[in-house]
ZAMARGU-4260 file (C-alpha; in steps of 0.2 Angstrom, whole numbers, plus 5000, padded with zeros to 4 digits):
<rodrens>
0) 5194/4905/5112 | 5183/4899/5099 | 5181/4881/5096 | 5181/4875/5075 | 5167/4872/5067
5) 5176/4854/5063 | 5182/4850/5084 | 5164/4855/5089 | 5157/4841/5100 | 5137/4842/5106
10) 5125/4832/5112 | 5115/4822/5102 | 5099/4832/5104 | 5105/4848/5098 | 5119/4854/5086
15) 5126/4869/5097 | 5129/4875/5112 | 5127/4891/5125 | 5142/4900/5124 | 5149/4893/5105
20) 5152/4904/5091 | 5145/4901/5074 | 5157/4903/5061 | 5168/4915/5071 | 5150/4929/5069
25) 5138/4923/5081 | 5138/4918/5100 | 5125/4906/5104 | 5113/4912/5118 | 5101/4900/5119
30) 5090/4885/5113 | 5074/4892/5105 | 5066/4876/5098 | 5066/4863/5086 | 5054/4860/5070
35) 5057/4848/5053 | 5068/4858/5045 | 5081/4859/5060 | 5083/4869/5078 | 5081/4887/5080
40) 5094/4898/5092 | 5096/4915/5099 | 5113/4921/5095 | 5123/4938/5096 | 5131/4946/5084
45) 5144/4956/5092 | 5152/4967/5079 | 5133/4975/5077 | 5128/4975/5094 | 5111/4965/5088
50) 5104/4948/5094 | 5097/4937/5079 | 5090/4919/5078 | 5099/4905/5069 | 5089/4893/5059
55) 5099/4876/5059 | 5094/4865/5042 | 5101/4850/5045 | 5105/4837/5034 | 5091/4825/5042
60) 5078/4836/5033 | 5089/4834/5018 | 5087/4817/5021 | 5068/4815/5022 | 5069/4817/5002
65) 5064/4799/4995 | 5072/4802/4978 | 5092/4800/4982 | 5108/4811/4984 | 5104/4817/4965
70) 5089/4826/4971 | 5094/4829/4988 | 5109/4840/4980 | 5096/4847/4970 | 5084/4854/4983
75) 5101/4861/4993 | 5101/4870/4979 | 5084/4877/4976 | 5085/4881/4995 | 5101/4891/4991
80) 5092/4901/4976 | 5076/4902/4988 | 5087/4911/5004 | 5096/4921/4991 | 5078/4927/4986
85) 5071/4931/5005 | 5086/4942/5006 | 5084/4953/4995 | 5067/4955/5002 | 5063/4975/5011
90) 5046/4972/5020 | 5040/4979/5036 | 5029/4965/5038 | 5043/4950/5033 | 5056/4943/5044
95) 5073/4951/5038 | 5087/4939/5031 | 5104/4944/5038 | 5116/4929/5031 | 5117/4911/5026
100) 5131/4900/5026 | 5136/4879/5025 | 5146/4871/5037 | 5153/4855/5043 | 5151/4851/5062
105) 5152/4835/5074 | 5136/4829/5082 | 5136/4812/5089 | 5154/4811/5084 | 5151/4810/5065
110) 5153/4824/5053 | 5138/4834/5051 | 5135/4846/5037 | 5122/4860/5040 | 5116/4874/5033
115) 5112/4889/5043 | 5101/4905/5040 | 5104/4922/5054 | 5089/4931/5054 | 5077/4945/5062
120) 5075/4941/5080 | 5058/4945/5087 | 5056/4941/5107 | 5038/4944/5106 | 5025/4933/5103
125) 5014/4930/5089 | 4998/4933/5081 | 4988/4922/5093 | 4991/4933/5105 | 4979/4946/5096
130) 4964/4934/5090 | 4952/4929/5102 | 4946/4913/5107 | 4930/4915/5105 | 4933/4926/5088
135) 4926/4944/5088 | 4909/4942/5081 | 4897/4951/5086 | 4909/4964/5088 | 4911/4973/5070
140) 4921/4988/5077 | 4932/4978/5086 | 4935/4967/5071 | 4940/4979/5061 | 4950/4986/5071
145) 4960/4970/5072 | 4960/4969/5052 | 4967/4987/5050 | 4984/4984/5064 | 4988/4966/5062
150) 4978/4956/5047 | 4979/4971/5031 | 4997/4969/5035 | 5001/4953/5033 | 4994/4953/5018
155) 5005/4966/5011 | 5020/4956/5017 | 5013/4939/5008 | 5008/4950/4994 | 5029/4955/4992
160) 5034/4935/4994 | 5022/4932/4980 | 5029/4946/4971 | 5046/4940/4972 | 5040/4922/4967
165) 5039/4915/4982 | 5026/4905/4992 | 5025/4904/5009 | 5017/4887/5011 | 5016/4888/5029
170) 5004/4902/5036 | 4996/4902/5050 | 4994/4911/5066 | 5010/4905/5074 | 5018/4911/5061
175) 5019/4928/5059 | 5027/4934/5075 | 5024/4952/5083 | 5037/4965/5087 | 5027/4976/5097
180) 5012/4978/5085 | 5021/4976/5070 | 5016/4958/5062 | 5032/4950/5052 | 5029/4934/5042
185) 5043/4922/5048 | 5048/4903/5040 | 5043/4912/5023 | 5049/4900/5009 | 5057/4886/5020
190) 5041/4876/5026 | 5038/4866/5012 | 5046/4857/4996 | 5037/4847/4982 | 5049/4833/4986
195) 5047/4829/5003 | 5039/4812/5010 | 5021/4814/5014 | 5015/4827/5026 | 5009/4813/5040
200) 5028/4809/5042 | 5032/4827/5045 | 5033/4831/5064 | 5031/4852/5062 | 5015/4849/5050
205) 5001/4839/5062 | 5000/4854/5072 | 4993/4864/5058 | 4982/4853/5044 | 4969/4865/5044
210) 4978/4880/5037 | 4980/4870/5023 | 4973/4869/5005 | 4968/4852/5000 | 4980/4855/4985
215) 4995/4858/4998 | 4989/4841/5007 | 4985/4829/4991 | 4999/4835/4981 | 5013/4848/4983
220) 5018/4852/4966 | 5001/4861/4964 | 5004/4871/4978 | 5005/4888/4971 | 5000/4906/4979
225) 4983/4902/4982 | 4989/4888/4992 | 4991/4904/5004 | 4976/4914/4999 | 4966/4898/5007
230) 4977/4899/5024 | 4975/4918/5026 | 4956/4914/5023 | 4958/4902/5037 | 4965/4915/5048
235) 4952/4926/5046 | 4939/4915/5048 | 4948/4912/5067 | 4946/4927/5068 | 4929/4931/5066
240) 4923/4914/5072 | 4935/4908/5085 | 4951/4896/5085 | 4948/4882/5075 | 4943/4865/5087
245) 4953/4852/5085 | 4939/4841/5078 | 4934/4851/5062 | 4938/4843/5049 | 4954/4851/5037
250) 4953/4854/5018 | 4936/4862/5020 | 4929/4880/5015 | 4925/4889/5029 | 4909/4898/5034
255) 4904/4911/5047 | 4891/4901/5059 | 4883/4918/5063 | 4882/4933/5050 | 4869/4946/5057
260) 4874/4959/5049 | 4879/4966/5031 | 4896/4968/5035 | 4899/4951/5041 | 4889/4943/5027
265) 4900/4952/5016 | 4915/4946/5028 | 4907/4926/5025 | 4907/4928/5007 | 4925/4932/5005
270) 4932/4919/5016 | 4922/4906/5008 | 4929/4913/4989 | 4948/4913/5000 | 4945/4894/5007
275) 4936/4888/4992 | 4941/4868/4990 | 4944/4870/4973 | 4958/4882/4969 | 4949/4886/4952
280) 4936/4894/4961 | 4947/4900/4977 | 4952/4920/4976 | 4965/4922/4964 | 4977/4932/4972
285) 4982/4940/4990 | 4980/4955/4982 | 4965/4953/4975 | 4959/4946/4996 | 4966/4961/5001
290) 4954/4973/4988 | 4938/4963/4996 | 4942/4968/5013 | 4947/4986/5008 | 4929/4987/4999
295) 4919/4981/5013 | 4928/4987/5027 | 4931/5006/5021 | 4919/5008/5007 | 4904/5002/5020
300) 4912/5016/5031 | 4913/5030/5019 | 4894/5023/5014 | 4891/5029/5032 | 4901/5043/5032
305) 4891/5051/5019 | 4875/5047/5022 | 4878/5056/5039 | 4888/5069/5033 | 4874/5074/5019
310) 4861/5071/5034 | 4851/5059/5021 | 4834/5058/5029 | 4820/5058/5016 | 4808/5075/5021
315) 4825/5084/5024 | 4831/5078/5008 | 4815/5084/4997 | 4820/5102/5004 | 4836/5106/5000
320) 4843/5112/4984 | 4848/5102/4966 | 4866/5103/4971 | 4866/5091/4987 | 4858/5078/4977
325) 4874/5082/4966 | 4884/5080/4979 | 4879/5064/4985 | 4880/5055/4967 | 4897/5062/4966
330) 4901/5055/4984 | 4894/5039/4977 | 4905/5036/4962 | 4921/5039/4974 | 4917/5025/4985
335) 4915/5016/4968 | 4931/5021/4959 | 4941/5018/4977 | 4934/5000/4975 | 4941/4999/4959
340) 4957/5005/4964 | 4960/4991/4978 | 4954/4977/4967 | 4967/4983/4955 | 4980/4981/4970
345) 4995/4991/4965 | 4994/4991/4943 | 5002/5009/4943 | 4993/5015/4927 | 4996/5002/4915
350) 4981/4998/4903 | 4973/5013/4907 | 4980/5022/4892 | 4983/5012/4876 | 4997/5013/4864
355) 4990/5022/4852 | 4982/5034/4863 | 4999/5036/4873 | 5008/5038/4853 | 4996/5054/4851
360) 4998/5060/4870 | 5017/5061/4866 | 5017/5067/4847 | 5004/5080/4856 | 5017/5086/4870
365) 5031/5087/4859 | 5023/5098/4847 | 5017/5111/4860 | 5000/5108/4856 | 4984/5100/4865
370) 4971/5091/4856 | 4952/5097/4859 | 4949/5092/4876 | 4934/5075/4878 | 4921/5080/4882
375) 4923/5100/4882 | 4907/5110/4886 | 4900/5095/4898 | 4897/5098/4916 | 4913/5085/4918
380) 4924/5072/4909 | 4930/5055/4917 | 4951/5056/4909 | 4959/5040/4904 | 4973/5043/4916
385) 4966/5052/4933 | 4950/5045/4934 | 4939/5062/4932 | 4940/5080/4930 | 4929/5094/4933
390) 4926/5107/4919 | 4927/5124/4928 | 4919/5138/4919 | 4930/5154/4917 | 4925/5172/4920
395) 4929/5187/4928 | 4939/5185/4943 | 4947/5200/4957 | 4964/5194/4962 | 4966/5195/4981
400) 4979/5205/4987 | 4987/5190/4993 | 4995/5187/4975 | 5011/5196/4971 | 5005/5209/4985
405) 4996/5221/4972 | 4979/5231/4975 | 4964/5221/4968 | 4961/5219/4951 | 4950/5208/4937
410) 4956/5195/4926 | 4949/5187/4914 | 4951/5166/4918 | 4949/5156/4904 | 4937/5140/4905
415) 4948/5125/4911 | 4947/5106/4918 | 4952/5104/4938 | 4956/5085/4943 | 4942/5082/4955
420) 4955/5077/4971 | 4974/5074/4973 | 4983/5064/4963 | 4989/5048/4974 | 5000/5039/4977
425) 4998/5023/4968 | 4992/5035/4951 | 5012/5043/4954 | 5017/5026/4958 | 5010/5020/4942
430) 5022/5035/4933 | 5036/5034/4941 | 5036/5016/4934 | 5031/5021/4914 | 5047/5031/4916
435) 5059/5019/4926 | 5072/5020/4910 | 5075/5038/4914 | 5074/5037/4935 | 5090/5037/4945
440) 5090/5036/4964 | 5104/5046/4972 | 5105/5050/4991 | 5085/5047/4993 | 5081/5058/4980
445) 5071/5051/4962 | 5079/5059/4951 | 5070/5060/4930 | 5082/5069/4917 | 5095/5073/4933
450) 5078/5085/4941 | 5073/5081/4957 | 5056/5074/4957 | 5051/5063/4972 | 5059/5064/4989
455) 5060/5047/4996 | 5059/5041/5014 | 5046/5044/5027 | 5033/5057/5026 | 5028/5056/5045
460) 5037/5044/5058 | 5029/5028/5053 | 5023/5033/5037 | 5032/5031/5020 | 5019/5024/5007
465) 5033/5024/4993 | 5049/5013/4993 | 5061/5011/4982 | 5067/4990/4980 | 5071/4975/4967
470) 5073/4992/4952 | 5054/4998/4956 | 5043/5008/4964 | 5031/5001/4977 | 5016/5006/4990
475) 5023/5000/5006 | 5005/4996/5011 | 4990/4995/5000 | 4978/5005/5013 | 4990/5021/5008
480) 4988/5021/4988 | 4970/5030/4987 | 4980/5044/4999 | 4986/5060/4991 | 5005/5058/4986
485) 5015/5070/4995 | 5034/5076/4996 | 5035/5077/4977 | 5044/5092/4972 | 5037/5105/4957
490) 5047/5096/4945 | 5040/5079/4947 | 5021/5085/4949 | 5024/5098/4933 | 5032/5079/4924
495) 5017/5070/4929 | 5004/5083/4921 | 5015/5082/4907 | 5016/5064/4904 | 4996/5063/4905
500) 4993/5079/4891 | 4989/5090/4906 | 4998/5104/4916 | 5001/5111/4933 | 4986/5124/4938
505) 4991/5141/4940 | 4990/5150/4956 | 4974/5161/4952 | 4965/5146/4943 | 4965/5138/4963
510) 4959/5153/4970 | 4946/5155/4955 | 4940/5137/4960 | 4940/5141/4979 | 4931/5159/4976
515) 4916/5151/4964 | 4915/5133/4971 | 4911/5143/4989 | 4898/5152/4980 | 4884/5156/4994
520) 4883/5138/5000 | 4883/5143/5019 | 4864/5146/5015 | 4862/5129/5010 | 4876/5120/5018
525) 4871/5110/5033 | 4886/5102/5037 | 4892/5103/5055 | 4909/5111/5055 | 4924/5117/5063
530) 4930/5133/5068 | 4942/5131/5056 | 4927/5125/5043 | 4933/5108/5039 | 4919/5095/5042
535) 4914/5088/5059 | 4907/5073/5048 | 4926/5069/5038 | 4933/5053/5050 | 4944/5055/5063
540) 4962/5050/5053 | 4975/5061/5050 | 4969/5071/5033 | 4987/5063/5025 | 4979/5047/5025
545) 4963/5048/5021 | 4958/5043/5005 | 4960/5059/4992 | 4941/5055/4986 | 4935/5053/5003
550) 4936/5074/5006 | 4919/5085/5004 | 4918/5094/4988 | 4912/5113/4984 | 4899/5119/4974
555) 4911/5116/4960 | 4913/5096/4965 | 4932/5100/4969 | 4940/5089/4983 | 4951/5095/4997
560) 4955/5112/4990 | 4958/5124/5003 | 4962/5107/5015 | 4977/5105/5027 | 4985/5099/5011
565) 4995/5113/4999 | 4996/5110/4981 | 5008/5115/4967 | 5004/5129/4957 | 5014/5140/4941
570) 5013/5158/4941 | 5015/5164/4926 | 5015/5152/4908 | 5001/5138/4911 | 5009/5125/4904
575) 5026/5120/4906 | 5037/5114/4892 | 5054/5108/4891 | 5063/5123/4888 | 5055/5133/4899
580) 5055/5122/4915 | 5069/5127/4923 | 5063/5147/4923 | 5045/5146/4925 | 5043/5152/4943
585) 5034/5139/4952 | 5024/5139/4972 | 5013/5133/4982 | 4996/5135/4989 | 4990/5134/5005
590) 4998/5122/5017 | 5010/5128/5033 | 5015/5143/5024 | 5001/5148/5017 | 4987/5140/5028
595) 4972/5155/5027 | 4971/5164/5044 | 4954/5159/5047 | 4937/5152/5036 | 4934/5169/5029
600) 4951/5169/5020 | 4959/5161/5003 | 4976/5152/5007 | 4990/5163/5002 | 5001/5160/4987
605) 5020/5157/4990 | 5034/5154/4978 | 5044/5142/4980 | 5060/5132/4971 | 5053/5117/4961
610) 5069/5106/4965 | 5059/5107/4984 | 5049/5092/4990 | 5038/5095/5008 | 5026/5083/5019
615) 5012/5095/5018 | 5013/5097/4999 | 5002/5088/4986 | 4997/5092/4970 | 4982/5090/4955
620) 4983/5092/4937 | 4974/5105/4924 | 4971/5108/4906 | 4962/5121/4895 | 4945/5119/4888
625) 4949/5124/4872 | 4963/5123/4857 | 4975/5137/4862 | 4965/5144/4878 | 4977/5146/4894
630) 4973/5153/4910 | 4978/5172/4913
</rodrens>
């Protein structure tokens, strides 16, 4: 039987132990250790079957408060407000909250009251154990490596603590413990109060000074989320350079001692802006870190990629047609406008289309009508929402038998604008936000006007790059939002176009793109390829993760089409209105189902109900050139 918390008699070292049950939920397994804020344990919770770790605040830290009972009562109950918060926190990369509770127990025969937190429990060890000693330099591929599994993700789990207001204060290596590879920030939003004694008297803090802003150290109340961007900086600068001696003086911006080549002179320059000693001048944000390191790390690689992939040697250059200097300018401007997307972080679309302009974009839909599209008659248009579409001239066009199953015929394909990629994740993101008013979630499902239109939930094991938490729509992890959104059903894609003034393509405008974007480029084309004809040259990550820009383009400067991807597609009216949205017969292109047979044929066309979401399924959006001109 269970002793009461009140008759519970300990040792004067620790508050429980082995074998006692905490408030009648958890047997206590073990001692883990003791820091300033209290002990930690391993307990059991046996209704769940689960082990979790007990962090013990005592009253002692309560005590270190120099201000009185008044303001001790205070900080009880900003601590209270502060767990509430870390609760309602869903992060892959932040130590879960399961419970908190006060109680009253006896240690060294006097009443003791505690506060208790039960927590994730991770047996495994931290991210120490995957930084070198010596750091990686020289080693660039090995270093990046490292940032991509361990360091990219801890900064999407800070980046939620900011994002739910709180700072972490604490960060460092020890820290942020591993479950297998998977980082997880623990002590997020416990390790520090503006109200403590100073620092010196504090026996968990002279282990780690130098992860500390100068701010943090001279004076706590101006301790703010860059206090944290300067101890991230810290931890990468260990990790480039090597564990920090225990000579080196704290409070300091870091510098590389070594930087030999571009990418780790580019690497020195954002760990000196992250560790700057004047937070004025420091990186302003964690997602604003996490940009840089997405810029240099992938946009130096995609640099690379392309270069090779176009073969860019000056004689050979000089020989090839007008179109493969195209080709590379457009290559060019997507490593540029990936850049821009992951200094933005995660803004959805907001800014991006002003009031006014979104005032006529909706007086515009709701009288059935598009305004003359920008730019019509240029080669291209960069549009406010998608970033850039390609205007693709229209003209005769035989059906392949593949549509509807008839003989070949001509049609007559009106002159239309082709997004020049997928739409991606965070530019869905971004929508599903504008439109959170008219959003329900029910069993998974994101609902708009009671229409499916995103399926929630993991699009491959391991990989879900939207969630659902705190009322809004998130990427799970930065490196996914230049990816092509997937699993959103006809309804949601047609919604999207819709919002943005634009449409879903039809069926033969796709095929018309794939047929003349083709062209007779195998002449010219000197690409290594498949068997399948997908480039040899595209890097070596699954094509659902790949950055939608990142793809080769056709003659046509259209991304991805004909691609492991499917997209959405209408057959019939080009563009959808309200009425007509629940009989427009909708489908998909390409795909499992309609993957081409081999690199000589077109993907087939298959309808398909546009409640449906699938994993292989994206989508881009269209319009017509001109007033009143829709594709046949």
């Amino acid at each position: 039987m269970a002793l009461k918390a009140d008759k519970m008699t300990t040792s004067c070292k620790i508050t429980f132990e082995v074998g006692y049950v905490l408030n009648k939920k958890w047997v206590i397994l073990g001692f883990i250790g003791k820091g300033g804020m209290g002990e930690v344990y391993r307990a059991h919770q046996s209704n769940l079957n689960r082990d979790v770790a007990i962090k013990v605040v005592s009253r002692e830290w309560l005590d270190s408060i120099d201000e009185g009972d008044e303001e001790a009562e205070t900080l009880v109950q900003r601590f209270r407000r502060e767990v509430q918060a870390m609760a309602q926190i869903r992060h892959p990369n932040v130590l879960q909250v399961f419970d908190h509770d006060a109680i009253t127990v006896k240690k060294c025969d006097q009443d003791t009251s505690i506060e208790y937190i039960a927590m994730e429990y991770i047996p495994g060890g931290s991210l120490r154990d995957t930084m070198s000693e010596e750091g990686f330099y020289p080693e660039e591929d090995l270093f990046k490596a490292w940032v991509r599994q361990y360091f990219m993700p801890v900064l999407a789990g800070v980046t939620a603590l900011h994002d739910n207001g709180i700072v972490h204060r604490d960060l460092k290596p020890e820290n942020i413990l591993l479950d297998q590879d998977t980082p997880k920030i623990a002590d997020f939003g416990l390790a520090r109060s503006s109200r403590l004694k100073p620092l010196t008297q504090s026996m968990d803090v002279k282990g780690s000074p130098f992860y500390m802003s100068p701010e943090h150290f001279f004076d706590f109340k101006r301790a703010d989320q860059r206090a944290d961007v300067y101890s991230l900086g810290k931890i990468l600068y260990e990790a480039a350079d090597g564990k920090i001696k225990s000579g080196k003086a704290p409070f300091k911006s870091a510098k590389l001692a070594k930087t030999e080549s571009p990418f780790f002179q580019e690497l020195d320059r954002i760990i000196q802006k992250a560790t700057a000693e004047s937070r004025d001048e420091r990186t302003e944000s964690v997602r604003n870190l996490l940009g840089q390191l997405e810029r240099v790390i992938h946009g130096l690689e995609f640099q690379k990629q392309t270069e090779k992939s176009f073969g860019i040697q000056t004689a050979a250059l000089f020989s090839k047609p007008k179109w493969i200097w195209a080709g590379i300018i457009v290559a060019v401007l997507s490593v540029l406008s990936m850049t821009v997307w992951h200094l933005m972080g995660e803004p959805g679309l907001s800014g991006l289309l002003t009031s006014t302009g979104q005032d006529q974009l909706e007086s515009r839909t709701r009288n059935g009508t598009n305004a003359k599209t920008p730019g019509a008659g240029a080669e291209s248009f960069p549009s406010g929402q998608l970033g850039k579409q390609q205007l693709i001239q229209g003209g005769a066009f035989t059906i392949p038998t593949t549509m509807d199953g008839n003989n070949e015929q001509s049609v007559q394909i009106g002159s239309f604008y082709l997004d020049e990629f997928f739409v991606t994740n965070q530019q869905f993101t971004g929508f599903l936000n504008r439109n959170l008013s008219s959003i329900t979630i029910e069993s998974g499902v994101a609902k708009g006007g009671g229409a499916n239109w995103f399926l929630l939930g993991e699009v491959r094991a391991g990989y879900e790059p939207i969630v659902y938490r705190n009322g809004r729509f998130h990427i799970s992890d930065p490196a996914y939002a230049a990816s092509p959104v997937l699993r959103v059903t006809g309804y949601g894609a047609s919604a999207f176009a819709n919002y943005f003034g634009g449409r879903l393509p039809t069926g033969l405008e796709m095929l018309y793109a794939m047929v003349k974007g083709a062209g007779n480029s195998e002449a010219n084309d000197s690409t290594e390829r498949n068997s399948d004809g997908t480039n040899k040259n595209e890097p070596n990550t699954p094509h659902y993760l790949l950055p939608a820009a990142s793809y080769t383009p056709n003659l046509l400067g259209i991304k991805g089409l004909s691609h492991e991807i499917g997209e959405w597609v209408t057959r019939g009216q080009a563009k959808l209105s309200g009425k007509s949205l629940k009989t427009n017969r909708f489908a998909v292109i390409g795909g499992v189902e309609g993957a081409p047979q081999d690199k000589f044929s077109l993907p087939e066309v298959v309808e398909r109900f546009p409640w449906e979401g699938f994993e292989e399924i994206g989508f881009r959006t269209a319009k017509s050139a001109v007033v009143g001109d829709s594709a046949k």
